[in-house]
Backbone atoms as SQL, in Angstrom:
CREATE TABLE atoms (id INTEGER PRIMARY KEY, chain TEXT, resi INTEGER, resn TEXT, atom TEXT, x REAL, y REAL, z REAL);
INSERT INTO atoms VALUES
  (1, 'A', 1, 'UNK', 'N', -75.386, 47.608, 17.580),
  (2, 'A', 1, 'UNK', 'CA', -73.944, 47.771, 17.545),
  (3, 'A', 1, 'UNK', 'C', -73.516, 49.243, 17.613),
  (4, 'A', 2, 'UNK', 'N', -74.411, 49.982, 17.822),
  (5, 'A', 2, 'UNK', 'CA', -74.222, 51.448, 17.716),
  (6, 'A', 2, 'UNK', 'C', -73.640, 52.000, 18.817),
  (7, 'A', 3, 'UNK', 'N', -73.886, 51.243, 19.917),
  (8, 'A', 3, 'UNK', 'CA', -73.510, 51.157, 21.444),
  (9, 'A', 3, 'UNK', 'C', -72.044, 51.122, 21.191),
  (10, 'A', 4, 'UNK', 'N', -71.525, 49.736, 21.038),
  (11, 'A', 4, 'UNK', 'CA', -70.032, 49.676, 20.817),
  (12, 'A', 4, 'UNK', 'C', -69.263, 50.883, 20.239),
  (13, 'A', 5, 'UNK', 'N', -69.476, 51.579, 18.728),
  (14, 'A', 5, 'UNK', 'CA', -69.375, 52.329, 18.347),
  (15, 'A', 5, 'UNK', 'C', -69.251, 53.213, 19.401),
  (16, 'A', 6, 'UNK', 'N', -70.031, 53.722, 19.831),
  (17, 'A', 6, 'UNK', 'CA', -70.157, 54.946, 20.641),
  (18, 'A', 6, 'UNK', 'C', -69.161, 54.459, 22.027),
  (19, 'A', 7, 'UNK', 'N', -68.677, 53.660, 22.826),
  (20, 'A', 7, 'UNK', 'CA', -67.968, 53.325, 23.522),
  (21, 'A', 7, 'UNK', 'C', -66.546, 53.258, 22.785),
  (22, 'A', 8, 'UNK', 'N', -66.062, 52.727, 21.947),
  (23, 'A', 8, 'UNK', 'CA', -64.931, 52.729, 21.418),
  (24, 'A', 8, 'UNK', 'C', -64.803, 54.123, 20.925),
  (25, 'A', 9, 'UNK', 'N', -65.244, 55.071, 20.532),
  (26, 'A', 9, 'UNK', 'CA', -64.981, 56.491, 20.563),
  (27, 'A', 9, 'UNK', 'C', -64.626, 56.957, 21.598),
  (28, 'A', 10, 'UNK', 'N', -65.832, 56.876, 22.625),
  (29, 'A', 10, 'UNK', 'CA', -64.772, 57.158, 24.205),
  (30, 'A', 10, 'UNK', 'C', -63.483, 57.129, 24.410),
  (31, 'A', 11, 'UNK', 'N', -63.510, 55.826, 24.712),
  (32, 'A', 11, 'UNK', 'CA', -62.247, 55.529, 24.695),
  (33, 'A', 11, 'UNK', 'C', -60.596, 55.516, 23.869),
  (34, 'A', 12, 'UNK', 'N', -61.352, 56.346, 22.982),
  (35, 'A', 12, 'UNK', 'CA', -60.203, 56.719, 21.956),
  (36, 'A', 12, 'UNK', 'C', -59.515, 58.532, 22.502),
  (37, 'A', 13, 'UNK', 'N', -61.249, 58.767, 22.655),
  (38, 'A', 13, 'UNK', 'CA', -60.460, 60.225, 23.245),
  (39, 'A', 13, 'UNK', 'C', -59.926, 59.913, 24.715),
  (40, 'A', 14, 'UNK', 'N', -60.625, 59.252, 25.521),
  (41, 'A', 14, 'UNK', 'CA', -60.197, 59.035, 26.784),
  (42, 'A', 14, 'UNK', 'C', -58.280, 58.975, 26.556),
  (43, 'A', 15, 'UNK', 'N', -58.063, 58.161, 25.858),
  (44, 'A', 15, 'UNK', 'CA', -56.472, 57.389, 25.246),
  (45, 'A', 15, 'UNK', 'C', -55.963, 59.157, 25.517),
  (46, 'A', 16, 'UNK', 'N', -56.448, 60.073, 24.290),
  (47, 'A', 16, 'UNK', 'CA', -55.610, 60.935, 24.074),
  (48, 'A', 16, 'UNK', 'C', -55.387, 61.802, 25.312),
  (49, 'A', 17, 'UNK', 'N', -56.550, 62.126, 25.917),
  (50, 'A', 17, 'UNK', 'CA', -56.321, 62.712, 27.243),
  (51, 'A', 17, 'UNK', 'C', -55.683, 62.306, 27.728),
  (52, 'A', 18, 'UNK', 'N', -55.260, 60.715, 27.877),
  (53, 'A', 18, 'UNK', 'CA', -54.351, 60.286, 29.175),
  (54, 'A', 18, 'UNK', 'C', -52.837, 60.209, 28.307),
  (55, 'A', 19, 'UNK', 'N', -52.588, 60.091, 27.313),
  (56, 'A', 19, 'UNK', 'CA', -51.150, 60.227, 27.153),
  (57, 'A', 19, 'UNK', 'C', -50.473, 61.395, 27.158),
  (58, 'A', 20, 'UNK', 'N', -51.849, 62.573, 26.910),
  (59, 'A', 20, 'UNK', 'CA', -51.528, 64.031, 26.977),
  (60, 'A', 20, 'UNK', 'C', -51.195, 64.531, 28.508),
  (61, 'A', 21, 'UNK', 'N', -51.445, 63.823, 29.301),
  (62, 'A', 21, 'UNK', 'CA', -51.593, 64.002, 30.346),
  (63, 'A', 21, 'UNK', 'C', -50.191, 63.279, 31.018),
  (64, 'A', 22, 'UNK', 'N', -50.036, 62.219, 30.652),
  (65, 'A', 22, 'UNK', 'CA', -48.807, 61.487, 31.162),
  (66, 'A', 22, 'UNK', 'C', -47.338, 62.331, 30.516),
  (67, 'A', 23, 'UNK', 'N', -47.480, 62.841, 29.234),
  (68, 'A', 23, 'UNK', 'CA', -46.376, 63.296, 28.601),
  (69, 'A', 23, 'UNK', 'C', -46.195, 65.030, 29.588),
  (70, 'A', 24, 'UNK', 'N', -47.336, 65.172, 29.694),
  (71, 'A', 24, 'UNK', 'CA', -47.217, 66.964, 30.585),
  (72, 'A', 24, 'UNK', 'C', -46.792, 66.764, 32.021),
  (73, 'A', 25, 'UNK', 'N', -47.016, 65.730, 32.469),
  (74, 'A', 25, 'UNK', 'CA', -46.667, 65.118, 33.963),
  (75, 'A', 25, 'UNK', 'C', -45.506, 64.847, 33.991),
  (76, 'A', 26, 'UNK', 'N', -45.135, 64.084, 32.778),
  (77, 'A', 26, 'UNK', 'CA', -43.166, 63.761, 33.155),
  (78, 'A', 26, 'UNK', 'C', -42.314, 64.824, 32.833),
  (79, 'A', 27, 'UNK', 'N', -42.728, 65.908, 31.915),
  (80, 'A', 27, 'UNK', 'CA', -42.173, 66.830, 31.277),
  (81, 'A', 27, 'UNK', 'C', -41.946, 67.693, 32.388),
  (82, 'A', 28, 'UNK', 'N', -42.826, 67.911, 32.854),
  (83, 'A', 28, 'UNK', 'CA', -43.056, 68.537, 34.392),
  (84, 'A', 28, 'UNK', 'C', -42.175, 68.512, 35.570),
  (85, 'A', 29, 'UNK', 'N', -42.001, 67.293, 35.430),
  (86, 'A', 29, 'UNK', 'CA', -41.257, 66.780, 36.646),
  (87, 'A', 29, 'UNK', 'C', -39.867, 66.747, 36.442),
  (88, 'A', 30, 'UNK', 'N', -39.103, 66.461, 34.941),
  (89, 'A', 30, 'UNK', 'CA', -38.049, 66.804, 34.458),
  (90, 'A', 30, 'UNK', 'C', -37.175, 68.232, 34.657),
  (91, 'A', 31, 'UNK', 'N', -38.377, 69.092, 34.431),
  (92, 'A', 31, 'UNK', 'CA', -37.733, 70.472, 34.264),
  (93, 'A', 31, 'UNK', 'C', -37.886, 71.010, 35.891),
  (94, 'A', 32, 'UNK', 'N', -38.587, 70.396, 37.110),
  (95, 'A', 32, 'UNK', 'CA', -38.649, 70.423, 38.361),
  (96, 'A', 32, 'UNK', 'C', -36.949, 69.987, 38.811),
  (97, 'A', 33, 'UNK', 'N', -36.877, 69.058, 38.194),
  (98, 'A', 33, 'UNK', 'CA', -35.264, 68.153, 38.721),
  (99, 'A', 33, 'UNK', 'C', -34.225, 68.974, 37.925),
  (100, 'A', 34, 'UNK', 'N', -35.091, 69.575, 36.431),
  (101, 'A', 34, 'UNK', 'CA', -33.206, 70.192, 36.162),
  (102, 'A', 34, 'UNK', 'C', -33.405, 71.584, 36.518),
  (103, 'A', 35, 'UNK', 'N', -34.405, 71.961, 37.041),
  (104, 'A', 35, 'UNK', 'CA', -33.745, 73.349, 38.491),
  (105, 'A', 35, 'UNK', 'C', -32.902, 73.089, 39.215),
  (106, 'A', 36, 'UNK', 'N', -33.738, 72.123, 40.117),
  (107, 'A', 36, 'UNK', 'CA', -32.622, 71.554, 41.331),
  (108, 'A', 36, 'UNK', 'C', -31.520, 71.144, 40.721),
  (109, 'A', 37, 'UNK', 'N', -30.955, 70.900, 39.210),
  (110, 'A', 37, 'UNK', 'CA', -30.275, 70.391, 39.106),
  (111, 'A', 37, 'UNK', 'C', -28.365, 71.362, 39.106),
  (112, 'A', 38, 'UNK', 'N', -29.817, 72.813, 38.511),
  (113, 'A', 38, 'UNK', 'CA', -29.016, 73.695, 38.549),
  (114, 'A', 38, 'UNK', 'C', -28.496, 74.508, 39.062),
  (115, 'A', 39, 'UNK', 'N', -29.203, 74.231, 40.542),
  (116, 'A', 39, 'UNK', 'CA', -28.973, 74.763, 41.756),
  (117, 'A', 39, 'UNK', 'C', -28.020, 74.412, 42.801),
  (118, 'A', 40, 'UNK', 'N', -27.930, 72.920, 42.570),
  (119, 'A', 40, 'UNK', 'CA', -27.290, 71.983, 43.644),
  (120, 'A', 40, 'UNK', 'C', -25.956, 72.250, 43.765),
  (121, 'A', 41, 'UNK', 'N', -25.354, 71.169, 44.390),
  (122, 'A', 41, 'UNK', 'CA', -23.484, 71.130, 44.750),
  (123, 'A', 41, 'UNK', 'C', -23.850, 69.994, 44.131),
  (124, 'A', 42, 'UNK', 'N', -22.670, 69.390, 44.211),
  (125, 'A', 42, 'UNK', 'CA', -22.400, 67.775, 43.609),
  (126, 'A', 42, 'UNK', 'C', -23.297, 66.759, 44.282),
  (127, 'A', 43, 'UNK', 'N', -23.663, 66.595, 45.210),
  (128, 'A', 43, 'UNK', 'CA', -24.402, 65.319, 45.523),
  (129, 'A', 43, 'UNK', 'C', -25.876, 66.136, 45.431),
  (130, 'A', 44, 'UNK', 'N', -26.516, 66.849, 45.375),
  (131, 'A', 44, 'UNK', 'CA', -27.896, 67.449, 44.702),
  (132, 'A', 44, 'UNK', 'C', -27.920, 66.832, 43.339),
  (133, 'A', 45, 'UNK', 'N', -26.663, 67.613, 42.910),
  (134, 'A', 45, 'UNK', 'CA', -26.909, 67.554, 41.288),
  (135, 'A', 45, 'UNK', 'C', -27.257, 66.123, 40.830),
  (136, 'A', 46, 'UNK', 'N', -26.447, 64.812, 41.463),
  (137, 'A', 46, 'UNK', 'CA', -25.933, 63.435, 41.260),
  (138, 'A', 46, 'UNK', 'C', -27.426, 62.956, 41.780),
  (139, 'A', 47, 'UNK', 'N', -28.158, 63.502, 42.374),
  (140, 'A', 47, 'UNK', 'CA', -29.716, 62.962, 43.285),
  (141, 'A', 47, 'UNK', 'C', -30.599, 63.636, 42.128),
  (142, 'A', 48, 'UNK', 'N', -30.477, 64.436, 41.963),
  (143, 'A', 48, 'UNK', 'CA', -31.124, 65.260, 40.206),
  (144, 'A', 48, 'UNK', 'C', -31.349, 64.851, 39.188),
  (145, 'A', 49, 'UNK', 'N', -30.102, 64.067, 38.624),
  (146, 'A', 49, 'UNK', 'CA', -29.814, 63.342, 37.855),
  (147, 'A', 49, 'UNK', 'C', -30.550, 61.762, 37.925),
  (148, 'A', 50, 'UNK', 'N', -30.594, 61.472, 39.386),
  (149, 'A', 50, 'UNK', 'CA', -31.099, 60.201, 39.349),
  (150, 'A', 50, 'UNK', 'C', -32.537, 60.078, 39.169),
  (151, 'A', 51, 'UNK', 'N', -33.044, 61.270, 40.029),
  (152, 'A', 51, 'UNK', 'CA', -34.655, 61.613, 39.492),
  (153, 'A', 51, 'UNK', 'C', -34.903, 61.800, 38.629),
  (154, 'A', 52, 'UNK', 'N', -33.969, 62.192, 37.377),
  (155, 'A', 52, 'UNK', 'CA', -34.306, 63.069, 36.291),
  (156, 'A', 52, 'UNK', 'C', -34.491, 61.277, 35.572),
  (157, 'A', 53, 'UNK', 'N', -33.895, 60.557, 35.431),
  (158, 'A', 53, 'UNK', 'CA', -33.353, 59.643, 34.605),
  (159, 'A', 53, 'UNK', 'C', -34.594, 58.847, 35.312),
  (160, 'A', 54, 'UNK', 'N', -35.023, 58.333, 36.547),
  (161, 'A', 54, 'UNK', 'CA', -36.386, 57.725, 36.944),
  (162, 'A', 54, 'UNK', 'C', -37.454, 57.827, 36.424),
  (163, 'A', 55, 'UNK', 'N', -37.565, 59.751, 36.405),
  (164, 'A', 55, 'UNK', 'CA', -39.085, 60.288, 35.701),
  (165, 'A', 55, 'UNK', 'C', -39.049, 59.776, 34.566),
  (166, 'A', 56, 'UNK', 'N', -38.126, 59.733, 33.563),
  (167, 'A', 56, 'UNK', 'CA', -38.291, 59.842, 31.956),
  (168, 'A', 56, 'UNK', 'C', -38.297, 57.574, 32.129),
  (169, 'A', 57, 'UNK', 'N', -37.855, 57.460, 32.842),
  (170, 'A', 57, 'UNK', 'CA', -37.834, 55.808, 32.337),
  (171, 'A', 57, 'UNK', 'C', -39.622, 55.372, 33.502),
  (172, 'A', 58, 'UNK', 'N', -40.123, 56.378, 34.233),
  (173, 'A', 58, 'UNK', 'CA', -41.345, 55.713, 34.482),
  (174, 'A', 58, 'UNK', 'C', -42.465, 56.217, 33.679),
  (175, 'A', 59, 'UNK', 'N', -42.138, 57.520, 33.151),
  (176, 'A', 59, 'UNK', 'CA', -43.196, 58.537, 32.302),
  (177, 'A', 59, 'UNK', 'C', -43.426, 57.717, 30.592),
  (178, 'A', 60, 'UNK', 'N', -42.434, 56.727, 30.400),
  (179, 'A', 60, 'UNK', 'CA', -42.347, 56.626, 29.640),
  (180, 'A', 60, 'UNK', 'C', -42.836, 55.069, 29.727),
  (181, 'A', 61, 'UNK', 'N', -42.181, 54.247, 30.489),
  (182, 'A', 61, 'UNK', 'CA', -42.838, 53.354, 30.821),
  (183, 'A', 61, 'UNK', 'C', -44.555, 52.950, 31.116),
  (184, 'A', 62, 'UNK', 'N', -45.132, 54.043, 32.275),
  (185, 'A', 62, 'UNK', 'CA', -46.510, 54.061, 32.003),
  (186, 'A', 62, 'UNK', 'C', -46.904, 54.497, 30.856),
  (187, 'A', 63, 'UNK', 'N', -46.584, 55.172, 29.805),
  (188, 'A', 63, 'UNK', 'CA', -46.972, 55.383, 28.477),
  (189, 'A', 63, 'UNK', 'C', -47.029, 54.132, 27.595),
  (190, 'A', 64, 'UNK', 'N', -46.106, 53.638, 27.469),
  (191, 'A', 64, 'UNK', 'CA', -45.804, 52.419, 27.053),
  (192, 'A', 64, 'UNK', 'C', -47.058, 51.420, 27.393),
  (193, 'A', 65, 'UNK', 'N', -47.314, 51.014, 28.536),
  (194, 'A', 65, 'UNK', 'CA', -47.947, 49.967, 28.959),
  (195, 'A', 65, 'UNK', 'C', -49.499, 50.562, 28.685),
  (196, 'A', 66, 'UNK', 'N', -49.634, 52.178, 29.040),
  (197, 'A', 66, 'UNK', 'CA', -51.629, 52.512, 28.727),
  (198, 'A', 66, 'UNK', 'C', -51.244, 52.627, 27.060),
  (199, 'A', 67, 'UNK', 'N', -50.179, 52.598, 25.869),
  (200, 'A', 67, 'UNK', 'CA', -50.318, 52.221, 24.456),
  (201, 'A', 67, 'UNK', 'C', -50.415, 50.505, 24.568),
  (202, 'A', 68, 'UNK', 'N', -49.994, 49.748, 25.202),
  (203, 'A', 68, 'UNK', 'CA', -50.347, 48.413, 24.864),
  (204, 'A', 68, 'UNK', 'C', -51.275, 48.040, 25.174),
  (205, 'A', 69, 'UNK', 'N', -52.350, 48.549, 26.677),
  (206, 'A', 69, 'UNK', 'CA', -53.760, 48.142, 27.145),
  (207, 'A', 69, 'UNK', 'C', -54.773, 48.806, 26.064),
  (208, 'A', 70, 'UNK', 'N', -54.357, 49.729, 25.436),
  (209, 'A', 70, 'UNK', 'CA', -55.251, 50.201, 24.212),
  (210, 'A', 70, 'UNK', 'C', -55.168, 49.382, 23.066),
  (211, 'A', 71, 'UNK', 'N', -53.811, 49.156, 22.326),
  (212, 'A', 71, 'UNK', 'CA', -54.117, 48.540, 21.538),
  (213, 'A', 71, 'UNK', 'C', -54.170, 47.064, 21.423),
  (214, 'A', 72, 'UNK', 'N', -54.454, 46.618, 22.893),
  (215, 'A', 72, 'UNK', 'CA', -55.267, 45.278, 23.397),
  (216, 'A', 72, 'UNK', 'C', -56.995, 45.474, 23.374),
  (217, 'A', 73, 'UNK', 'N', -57.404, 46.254, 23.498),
  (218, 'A', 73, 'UNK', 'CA', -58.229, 46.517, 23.465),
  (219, 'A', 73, 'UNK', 'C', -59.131, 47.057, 22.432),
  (220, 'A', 74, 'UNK', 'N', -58.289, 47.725, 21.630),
  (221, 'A', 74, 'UNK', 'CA', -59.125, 47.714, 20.451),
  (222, 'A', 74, 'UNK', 'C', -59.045, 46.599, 19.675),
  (223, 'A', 75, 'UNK', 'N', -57.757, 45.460, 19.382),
  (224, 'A', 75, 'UNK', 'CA', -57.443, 44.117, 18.766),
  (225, 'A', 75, 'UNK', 'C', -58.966, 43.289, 19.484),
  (226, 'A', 76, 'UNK', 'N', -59.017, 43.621, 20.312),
  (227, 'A', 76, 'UNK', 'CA', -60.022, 42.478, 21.083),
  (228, 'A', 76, 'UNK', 'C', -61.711, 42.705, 20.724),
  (229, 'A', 77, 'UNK', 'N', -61.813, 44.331, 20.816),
  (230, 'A', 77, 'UNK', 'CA', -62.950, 44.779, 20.121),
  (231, 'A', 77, 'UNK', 'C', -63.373, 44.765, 19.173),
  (232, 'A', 78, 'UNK', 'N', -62.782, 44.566, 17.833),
  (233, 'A', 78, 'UNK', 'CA', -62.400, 43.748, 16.560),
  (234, 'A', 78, 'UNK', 'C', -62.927, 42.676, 16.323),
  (235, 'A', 79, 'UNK', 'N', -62.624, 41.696, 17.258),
  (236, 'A', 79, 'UNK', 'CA', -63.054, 40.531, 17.149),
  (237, 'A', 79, 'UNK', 'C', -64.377, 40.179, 17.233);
């Protein structure tokens, strides 16, 4: 069982890398759109805005769903 052990550690840091990674990616892309945002005329800004509001509801969304495949996965490893 030492195996398991040692796999479910993996994958615990694996977890942190990837949410660290998803949170620096949308953050990223936010402050990309509120340049342009601050750059634009009115229909930039209004296309800015719509990206801006996409990134944070998909950055957050894939976060969401790799926290529920984890803690499916550890519930299941448990068992």
């Amino acid at each position: 069982m030492q195996y398991i052990d040692e796999i479910v550690s993996i994958l615990d840091t694996v977890k942190v890398w990837l949410f660290a990674l998803i949170g620096v990616v949308t953050v990223l892309f936010v402050i990309i759109y509120a340049l342009k945002y601050q750059a634009g005329d009115s229909a930039e800004k209004q296309d800015a805005m719509r990206n801006i509001r996409n990134t944070i509801i998909m950055g957050g969304s894939v976060f969401f769903l790799s926290w529920i495949a984890t803690y499916i996965i550890d519930r299941l490893a448990a068992v």
